[in-house]
N, C-alpha and C positions, 0 to 999 in steps of 0.2 A: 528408378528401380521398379521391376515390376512386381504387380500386387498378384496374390495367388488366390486365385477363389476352386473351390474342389468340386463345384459340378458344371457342367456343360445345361448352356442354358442358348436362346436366341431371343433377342432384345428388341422388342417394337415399338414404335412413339406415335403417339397419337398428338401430331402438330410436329413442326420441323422448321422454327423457328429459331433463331437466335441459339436460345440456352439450350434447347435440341441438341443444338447441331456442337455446343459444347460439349456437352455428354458424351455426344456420338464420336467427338474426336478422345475423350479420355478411358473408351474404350479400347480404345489400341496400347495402351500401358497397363490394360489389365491380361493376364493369364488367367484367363477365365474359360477357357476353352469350347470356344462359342463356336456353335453348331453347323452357322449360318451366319453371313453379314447382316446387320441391320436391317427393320422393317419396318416405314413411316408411310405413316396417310398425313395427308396436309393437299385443301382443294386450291392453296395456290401453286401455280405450278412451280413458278419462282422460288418459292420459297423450299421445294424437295430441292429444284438444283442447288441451293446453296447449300445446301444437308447432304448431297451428294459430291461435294466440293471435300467435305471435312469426314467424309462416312464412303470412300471409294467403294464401289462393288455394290452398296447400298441398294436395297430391294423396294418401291414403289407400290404402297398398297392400293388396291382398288378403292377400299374402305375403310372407315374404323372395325368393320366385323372382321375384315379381312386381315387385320394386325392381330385382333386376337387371336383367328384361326390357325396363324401361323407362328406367333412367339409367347413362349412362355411369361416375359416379364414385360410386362405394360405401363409405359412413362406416359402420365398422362400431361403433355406440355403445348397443352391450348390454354386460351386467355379463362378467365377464371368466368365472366359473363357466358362462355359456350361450353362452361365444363360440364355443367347438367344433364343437357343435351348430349351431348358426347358418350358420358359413360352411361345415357340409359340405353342410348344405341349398344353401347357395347354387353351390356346388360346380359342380354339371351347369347352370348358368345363364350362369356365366361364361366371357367370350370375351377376345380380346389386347385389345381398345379398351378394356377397362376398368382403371381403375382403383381401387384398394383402400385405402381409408385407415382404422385401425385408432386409435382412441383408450383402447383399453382396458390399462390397466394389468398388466405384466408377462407380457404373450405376446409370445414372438419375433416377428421377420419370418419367420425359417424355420419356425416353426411356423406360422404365418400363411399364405406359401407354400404349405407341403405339407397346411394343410385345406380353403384356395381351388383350389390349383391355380392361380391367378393369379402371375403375373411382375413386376407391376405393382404394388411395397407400397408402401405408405408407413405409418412407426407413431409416432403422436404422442404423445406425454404433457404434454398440459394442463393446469389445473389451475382450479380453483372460482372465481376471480376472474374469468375468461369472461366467467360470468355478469353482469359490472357492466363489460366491455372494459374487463378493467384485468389478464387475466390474461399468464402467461408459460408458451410451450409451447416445447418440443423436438420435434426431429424428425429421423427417421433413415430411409433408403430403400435396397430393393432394390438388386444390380444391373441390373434390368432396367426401373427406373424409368426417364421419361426426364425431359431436364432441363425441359421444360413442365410436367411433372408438380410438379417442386422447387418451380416456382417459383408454381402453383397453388395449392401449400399454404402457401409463406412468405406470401405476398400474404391469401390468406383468415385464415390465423390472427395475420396482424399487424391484422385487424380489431377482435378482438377482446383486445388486448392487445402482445405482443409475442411473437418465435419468431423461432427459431434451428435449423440443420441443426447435429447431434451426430453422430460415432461411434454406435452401437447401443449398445457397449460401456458410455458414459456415462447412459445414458437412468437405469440404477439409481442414481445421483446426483442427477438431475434430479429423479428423484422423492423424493426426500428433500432434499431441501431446497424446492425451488417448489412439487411435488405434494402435499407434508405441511407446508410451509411456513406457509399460511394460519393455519391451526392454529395454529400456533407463535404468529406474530404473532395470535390472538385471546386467548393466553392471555396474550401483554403488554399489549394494551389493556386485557385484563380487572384484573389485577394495578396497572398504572397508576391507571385507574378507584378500583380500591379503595383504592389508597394516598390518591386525593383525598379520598374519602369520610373515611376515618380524621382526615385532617388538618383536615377540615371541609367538605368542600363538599358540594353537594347531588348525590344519586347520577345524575340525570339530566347534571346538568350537567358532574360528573367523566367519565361513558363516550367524551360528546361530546367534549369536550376531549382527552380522552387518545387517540381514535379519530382525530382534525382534526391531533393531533400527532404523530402513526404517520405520518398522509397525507403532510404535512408534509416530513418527515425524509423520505421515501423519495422524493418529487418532487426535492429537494433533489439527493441522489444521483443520480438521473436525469438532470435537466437540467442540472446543473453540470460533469458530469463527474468531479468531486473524491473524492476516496478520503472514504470515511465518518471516517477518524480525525480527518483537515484540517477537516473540515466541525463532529469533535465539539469539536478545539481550539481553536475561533475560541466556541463557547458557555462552557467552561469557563476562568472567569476566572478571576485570584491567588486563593485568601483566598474564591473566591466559592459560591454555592448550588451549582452546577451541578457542580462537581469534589468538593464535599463528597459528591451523590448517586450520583455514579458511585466513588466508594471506598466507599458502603454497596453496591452491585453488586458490585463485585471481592470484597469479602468476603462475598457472597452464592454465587459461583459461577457467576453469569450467562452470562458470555462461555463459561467449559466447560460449560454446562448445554445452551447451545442446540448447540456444535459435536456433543456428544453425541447429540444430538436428531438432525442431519443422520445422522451416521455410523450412528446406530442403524437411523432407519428404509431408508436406503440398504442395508445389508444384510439386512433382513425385507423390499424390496424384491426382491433377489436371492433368498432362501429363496423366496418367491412365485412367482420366475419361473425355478424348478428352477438357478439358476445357480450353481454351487460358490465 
């Protein structure tokens, strides 16, 4: 279904990478009534033609000056190490019409701010599932955002998954759990996987299976509504398989294994993003 946004705007990226070039494809489910196709600098070259692969018609800036020169809304999606540099470049380019939207991992908005000069943040934290519009992003904004701005961005990145406005505050939460979260869940399919394998099945066919059963479970919770325990009580019968496998779990550590896993990377989260 497409999302409707009420101004005519043109969308330029700064890096055209990976999660760029997801964006750039979940443009196209927006009626947003774009001026002009897309506008990205990125000095590998490889890396625009794959952005040109999911962003047809796709416009090639000379520069990062050059993306401000020409779009109003500026996705800043380089590594978080070259972000600095990036936006002071962009610095002397940028005017009040623009808007700033920041995917990179663990820079403030006030740092953001005060390297653009821009009034106008917004800082998302996405995550790898983008890539296949299945991902979940946060988002947190300036005061001097406005509210077409909010809703600019709810609209575009619920194309590509789902997104939520957060406190700023939370964002080092979000990334431990959704942002490193993938992860997490690849290392249960992968362990599932192998437990098929051990027990007999063919390894192609255990990944699948154990992959289709992750899907599964989490549509399940989605679409139902139901607290994931309702949903695991109704599979775990008296006497049966399925509560015998989840007390070899509890005596594994699973359930503190993964909270761990949030909690840990949420504060190497924070260390990353100078936050005490």
């Amino acid at each position: 279904m497409m999302q409707v946004i009420p101004s005519a705007r043109r969308i330029g990226f700064v890096g055209a990478g990976q999660m760029a070039r997801a964006l750039a494809k979940g443009l196209s489910q927006l009626d947003v009534k774009l001026v002009a196709p897309p506008i990205a600098f990125d000095p590998v070259e490889a890396a625009f033609k794959g952005f040109l692969e999911t962003a047809p018609g796709a416009v090639r800036a000379k520069s990062n000056v050059d993306v401000a020169s020409q779009a109003e809304v500026i996705v800043l999606a380089t590594k978080p190490q070259h972000l600095q540099a990036a936006c002071e470049e962009l610095k002397p380019a940028l005017k009040s019409h623009h808007l700033v939207i920041s995917i990179a991992a663990g820079v403030s908005i006030e740092s953001l701010m005060r390297w653009t000069g821009a009034s106008r943040v917004i800082r998302v934290m996405p995550n790898t599932p983008c890539l296949v519009s299945a991902g979940a992003a946060a988002f947190s904004t300036s005061s001097g955002a406005l509210p077409e701005d909010k809703k600019f961005v709810q609209c575009w990145f619920d194309t590509v998954g789902i997104a939520a406005e957060t406190p700023e505050k939370l964002l080092d939460a979000v990334t431990g759990l959704s942002g490193s979260g993938p992860a997490y869940g690849f290392t249960v399919i992968e362990a599932l996987a192998d437990g098929g394998v051990l027990a007999g099945l063919p390894r192609d066919l255990a990944l699948k299976f154990a992959a289709q059963t992750m899907l599964g479970a989490a549509k399940m919770v989605l679409e139902t509504g139901e607290h994931p325990a309702q949903l695991r009580d109704r599979v775990a019968s008296p006497g049966g398989t399925t509560i015998a496998g989840l007390k070899a779990l509890e005596a594994g550590g699973v359930r503190d294994a993964l909270m761990s896993a949030v909690v840990a990377a949420t504060t190497r989260s924070k260390e990353l993003g100078g936050v005490s």
